[in-house]
N, C-alpha and C positions, 0 to 999 in steps of 0.2 A: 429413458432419455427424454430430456425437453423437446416438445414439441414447438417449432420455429421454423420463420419462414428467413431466417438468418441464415447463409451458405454456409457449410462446412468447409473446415481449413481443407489444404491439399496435404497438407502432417499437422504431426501436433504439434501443439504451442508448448514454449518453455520459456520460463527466465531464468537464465544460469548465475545473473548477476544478483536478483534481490532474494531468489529463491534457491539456491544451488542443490538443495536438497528432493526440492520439487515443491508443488502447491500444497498438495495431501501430506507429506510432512513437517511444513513447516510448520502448522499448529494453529495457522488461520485462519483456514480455508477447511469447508466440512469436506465430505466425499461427492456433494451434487457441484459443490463451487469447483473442485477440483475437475470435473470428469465434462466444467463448461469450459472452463478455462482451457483447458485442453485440447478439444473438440472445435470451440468458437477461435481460437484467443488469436489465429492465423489472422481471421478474417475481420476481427475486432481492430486490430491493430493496423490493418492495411485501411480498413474505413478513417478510422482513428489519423493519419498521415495523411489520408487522400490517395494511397496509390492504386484505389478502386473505387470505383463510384458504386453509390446505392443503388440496386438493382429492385426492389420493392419499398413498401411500404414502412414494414419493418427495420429495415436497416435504413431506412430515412428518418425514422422517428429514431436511432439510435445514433444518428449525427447530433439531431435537435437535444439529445440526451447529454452530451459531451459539451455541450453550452450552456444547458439549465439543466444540471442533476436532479433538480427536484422534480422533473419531469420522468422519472425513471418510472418504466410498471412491467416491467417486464425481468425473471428472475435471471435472465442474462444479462442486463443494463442494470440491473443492482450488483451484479459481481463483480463485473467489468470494472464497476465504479469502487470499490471495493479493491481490488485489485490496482487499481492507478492509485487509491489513497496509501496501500503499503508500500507499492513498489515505487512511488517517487514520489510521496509525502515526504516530512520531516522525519527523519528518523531520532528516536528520544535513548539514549544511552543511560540503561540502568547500571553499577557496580554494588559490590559487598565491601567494599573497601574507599569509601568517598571519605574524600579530608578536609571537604568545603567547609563544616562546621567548624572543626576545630584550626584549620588556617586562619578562618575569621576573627572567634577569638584569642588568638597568641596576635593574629596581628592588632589587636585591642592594647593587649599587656606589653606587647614590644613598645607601646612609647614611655610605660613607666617602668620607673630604675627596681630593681631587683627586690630593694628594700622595700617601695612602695608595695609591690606586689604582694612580698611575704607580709605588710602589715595588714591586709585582709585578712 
């Protein structure tokens, strides 16, 4: 277990909405991210709101973390961070069936007449 002077939730954290699966299976999260996420993710997110105030050092330096990321050194405030970038970043929509290409060019040839086209 990480060594921190971060509180432990009073249960565990979950996200049912970006994660429904859990952290550990979604595939993006190893098994330490998983088992912070879980353990911290209570008290992460009550700092994170403000419905607690910092009680040491460390969780003062992980308010200061949540304004300037690149201030992160701690492998709970690289998760955390980590974990806001999947779960309320941009989410990017891959398919096996995209028709952007070929929408594009027919709508090219839809302005010339049939003829023109077959005289290609």
């Amino acid at each position: 277990m990480i060594d921190s002077d971060i509180r432990i939730g009073e249960r565990r954290f979950f996200d049912n909405v970006a994660f429904p699966r859990g952290f550990g299976k979604c595939g993006n999260f190893t098994i330490s991210e998983d088992e912070i996420l879980t353990t911290f993710g209570q008290t992460l997110i009550a700092l994170e709101l403000g419905e607690i105030l910092p009680v040491n050092a460390e969780e003062r330096h992980f308010i200061k973390v949540l304004h300037n990321p690149g201030k992160a050194k701690s492998k709970i405030e690289r998760t955390w961070l980590k974990y806001l970038q999947l779960a309320r970043g941009r989410k990017t929509f891959h398919t096996l069936n995209s028709r952007g290409k070929y929408q594009s060019v027919m709508a090219i040839h839809s302005d010339y007449s049939d003829e023109a086209v077959e005289a290609y």
